[in-house]
N, C-alpha and C positions, 0 to 999 in steps of 0.2 A: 537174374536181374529183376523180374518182376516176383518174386517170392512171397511178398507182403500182400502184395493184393490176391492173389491164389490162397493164400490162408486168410486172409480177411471175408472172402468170400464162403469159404467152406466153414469159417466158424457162424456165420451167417445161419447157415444151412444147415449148420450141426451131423456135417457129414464128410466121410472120406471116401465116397461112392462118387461116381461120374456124375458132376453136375451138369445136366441141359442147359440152353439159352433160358426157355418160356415153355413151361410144362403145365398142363391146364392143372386145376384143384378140385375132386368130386367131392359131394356128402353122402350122408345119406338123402336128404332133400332129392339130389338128381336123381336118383335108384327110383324114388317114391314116385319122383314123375314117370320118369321111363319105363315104371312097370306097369304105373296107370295107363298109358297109351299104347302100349303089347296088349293089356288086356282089354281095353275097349276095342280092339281089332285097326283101328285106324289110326295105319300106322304111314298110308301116302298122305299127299296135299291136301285132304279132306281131313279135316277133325277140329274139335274143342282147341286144344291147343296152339293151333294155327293163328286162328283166332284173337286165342291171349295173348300170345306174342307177340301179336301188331298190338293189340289195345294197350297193355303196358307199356312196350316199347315208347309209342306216342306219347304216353302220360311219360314217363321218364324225360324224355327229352324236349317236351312242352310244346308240342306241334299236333297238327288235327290226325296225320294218318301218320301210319308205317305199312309197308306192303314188304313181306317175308318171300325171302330168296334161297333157290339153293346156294349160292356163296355169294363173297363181295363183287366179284368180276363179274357174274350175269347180274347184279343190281348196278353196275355201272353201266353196262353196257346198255340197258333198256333207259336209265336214266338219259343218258346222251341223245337218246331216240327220242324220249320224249321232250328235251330241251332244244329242239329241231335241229341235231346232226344228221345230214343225210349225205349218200354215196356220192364222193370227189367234191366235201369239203373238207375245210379244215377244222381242228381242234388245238387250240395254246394251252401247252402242260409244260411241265420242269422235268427235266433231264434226271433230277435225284430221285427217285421214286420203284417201287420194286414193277416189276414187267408188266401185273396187270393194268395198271392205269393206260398203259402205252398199248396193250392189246386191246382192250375196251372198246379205244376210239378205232382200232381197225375192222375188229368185229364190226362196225357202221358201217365198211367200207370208206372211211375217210380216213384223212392225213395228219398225223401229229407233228405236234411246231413246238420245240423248245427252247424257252425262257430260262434262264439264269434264277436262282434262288437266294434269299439272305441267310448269312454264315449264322445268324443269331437264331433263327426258326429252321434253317434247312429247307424252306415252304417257297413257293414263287414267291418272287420279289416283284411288288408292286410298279417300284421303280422300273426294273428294267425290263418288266409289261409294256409300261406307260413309253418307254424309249423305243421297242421294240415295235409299237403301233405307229409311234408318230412315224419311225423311219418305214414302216412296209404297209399300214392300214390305208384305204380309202374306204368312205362312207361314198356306196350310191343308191340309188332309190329302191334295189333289190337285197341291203344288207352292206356289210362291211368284207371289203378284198383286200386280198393279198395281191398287193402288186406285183410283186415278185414274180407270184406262181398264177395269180389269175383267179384262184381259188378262193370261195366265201369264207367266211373264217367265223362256223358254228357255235362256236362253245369255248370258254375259257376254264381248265380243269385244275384249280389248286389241289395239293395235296398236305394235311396235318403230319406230318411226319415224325413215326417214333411216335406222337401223341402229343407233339409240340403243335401247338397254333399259331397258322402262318397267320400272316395281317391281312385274315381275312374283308375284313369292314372295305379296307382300303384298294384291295382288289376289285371289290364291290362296285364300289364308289366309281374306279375308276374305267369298269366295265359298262355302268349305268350311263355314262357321257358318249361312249361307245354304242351303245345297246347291244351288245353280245349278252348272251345269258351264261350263268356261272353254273356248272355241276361241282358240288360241294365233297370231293373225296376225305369223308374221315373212316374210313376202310381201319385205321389205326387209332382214331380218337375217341373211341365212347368213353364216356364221364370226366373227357377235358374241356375248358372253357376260357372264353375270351372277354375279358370285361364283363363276364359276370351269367352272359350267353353260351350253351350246348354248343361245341363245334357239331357238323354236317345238319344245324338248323338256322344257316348266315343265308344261304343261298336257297333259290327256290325247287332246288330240289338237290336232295345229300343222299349220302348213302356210307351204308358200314357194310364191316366183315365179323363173322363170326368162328372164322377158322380157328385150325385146332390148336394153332400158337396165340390168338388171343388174346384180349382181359377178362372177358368170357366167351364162349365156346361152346356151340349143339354139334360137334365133329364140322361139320360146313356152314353155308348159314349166311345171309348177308339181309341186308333190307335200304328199301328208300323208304327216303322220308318227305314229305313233304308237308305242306300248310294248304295245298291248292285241292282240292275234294277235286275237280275234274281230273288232274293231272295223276292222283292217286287209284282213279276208276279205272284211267288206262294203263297204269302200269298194272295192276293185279290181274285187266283185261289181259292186257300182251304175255303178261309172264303164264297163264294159265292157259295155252296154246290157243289164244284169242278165241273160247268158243263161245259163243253164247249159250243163255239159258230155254232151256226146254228139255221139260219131262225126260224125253228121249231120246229126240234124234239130236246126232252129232255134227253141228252146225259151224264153220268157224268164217270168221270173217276178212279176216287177215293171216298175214303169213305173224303166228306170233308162237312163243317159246317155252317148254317145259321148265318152266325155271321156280316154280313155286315151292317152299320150302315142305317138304314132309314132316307131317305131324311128331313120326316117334321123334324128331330133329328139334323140332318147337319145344316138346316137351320140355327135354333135355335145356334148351334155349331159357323157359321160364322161370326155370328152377337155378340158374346162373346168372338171369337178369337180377332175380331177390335177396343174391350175394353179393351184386355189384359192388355196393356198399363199400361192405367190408374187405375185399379183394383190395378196392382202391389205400383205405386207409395203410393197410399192409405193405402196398408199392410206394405210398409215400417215405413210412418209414425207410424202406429200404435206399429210397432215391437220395433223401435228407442224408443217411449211413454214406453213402457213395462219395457225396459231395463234401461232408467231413473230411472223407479218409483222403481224396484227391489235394484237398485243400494243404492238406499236412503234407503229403511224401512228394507233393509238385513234379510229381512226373507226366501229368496229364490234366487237360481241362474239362474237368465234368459237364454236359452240356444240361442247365438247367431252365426249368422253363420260364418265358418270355416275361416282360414284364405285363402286369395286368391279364396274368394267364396263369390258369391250373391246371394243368398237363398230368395226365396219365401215368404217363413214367411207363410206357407201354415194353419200351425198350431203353434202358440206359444207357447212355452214349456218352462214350470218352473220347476226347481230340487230344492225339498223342502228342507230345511236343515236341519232339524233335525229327523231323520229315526223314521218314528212313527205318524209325522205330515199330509202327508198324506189322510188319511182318514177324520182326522178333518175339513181340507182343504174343501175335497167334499160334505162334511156333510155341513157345513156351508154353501159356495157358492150355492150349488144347491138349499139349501134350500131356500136360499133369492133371488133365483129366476134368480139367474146367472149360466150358464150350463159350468161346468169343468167336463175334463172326465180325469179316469186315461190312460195313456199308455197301449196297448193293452198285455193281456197273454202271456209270451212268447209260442214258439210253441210245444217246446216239452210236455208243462204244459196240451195240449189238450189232450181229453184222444186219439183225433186218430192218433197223430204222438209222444205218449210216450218212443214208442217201437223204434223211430227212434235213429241211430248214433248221437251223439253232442261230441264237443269238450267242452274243461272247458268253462264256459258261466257266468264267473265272471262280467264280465262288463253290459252284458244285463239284468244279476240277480240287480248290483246295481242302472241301472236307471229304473225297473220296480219298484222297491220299492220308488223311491225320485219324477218321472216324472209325472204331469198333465199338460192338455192342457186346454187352456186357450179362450175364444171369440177371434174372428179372425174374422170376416166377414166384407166386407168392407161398408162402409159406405154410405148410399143414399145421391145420392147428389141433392143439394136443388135446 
């Protein structure tokens, strides 16, 4: 049934070998790095490279700092710490999202609250934020509660999903009448944008992932970002087992976290940030190919990006059209040796956030049922 799109893919690829989802791309460039940081010894959290990887980072994305993570989910979690989530509050995220964003906010010891998403981003829906507060929020002199639960309500968590850009602005906007502070998860967004603006540089403090599915990739890898020089102090504080400085003795002053990126990582990290570039152009093409070939054989809705948005194409996303299809879809592709995966669980569906608050979650119920992702990796070039 789906035969066209199985060879449409493989001709892609110029291959009759087992296609991956999202397989990274070395050069020689990464070898050059990674041997330079074997051979200058420093090859933990201390080194040159570490370094570069925040300074670039920041210049790339047009913000003051970056502070390097061993991956995206300890750079969320210390984020949410520094956006003042603390033990038995809450945190408002989207149900559509893969487990770290949901673990993140438990690692604080606080409660996630799920929001409904738009079918068009996949990302929190502003709207039914905005519906979500007026029915459970109260503003009192110590912060905004959940009536419901009794509970503060820390942080509001969007997420760019796939590399699609939710309405962030508008979240924003409608946070800053509220005064909740926003944690920026583009875990999946680097080098997509909104009106012209870096996703995970809307909110006052973002954060990415560098894992080894990617658009670039050091094996793990994550970082915050921010514009706030104080808020950047403490996060490299906290992620660096909160020590301070001196000579020699080992001082710490807080309960804080080994979570700093190692250098031979960064290395690797620098030398994939100078490919960005061209990695992106590559995934366009391929995104542009996808949404041709869907347009033609109408068996599926390619999900492209937003209006006033240039999206990643981190993962290409098909909504199958006829509810039921699905399965067939993965049954067959997979089988023939081409890897499609469906859309992640939503969250409340886990048994350990069952018990959590949601609002109606009509929209993430309908593209959990229609969405698979599709090969995405960019192509070696010859």
């Amino acid at each position: 049934m789906f035969e066209d799109i199985i060879q449409f893919i493989r001709n892609w690829y110029s291959t009759d070998d087992f296609i991956p989802l999202h397989v990274p791309l070395f050069s020689e460039l990464d070898r050059e790095y990674v041997m330079d940081a074997i051979d200058s010894t420093f090859v933990s959290s201390v080194g040159e490279y570490v370094n570069r990887f925040e300074r670039e980072l920041a210049q790339y994305l047009g913000v003051r700092r970056a502070v390097a993570t061993i991956n995206g989910t300890a750079a969320l979690q210390v984020a949410l710490r520094l956006a003042g989530v603390e033990a038995h509050t809450e945190v408002i995220t989207q149900p559509l999202t893969f487990v770290a964003t949901a673990n993140a906010i438990v690692y604080n010891n606080a409660h996630p609250v799920f929001v409904d998403v738009d079918r068009e981003t996949m990302g929190l829906s502003p709207s039914s934020l905005e519906m979500f507060l007026q029915e459970y929020a109260e503003k009192r002199d110590e912060g905004v509660f959940n009536k419901l639960s009794g509970r503060r309500i820390s942080a509001i968590l969007p997420v760019h999903i796939f590399g699609h850009p939710c309405k962030i602005e508008d979240l924003i906007n409608l946070t800053e009448i509220w005064q909740i502070p926003v944690v920026e998860d583009a875990a999946e967004a680097l080098g997509s944008t909104r009106n012209g603006k870096r996703c995970g540089t809307f909110a006052k403090l973002g954060i990415f992932s560098f894992n080894g599915n990617k658009t670039i990739t050091c094996g793990g890898g994550g970082a915050i970002v921010t514009d706030d020089e104080t808020l950047a102090d403490k996060a490299k504080h906290l992620t660096t087992t909160a020590k301070t400085s001196h000579p020699w003795e080992y001082i710490h002053d807080q309960i804080g976290y080994n979570y700093r990126m190692p250098n031979l990582n960064a290395a690797l990290a620098c030398a994939q940030l100078n490919q960005l570039d061209s990695f992106l152009v590559d995934k366009r093409k391929l995104s542009n190919a996808y949404e041709a070939f869907f347009k033609e054989k109408e068996f599926g809705l390619f999900v492209s990006e937003p209006e006033k948005c240039q999206s990643n194409y981190w993962l290409n996303t098909l909504l199958m059209k006829n509810e039921g299809e699905k399965e067939t879809f993965l049954k067959e592709t997979n089988e023939a040796g081409v890897m499609t995966r469906p859309i992640w669980q939503l969250m409340p569906e886990l048994e350990m956030y069952r018990n959590c608050q949601t609002g109606p979650l009509d929209n993430a119920r309908w593209l959990q049922e229609r969405a698979v992702n599709l090969p995405s990796s960019v192509r070696a070039r010859s």
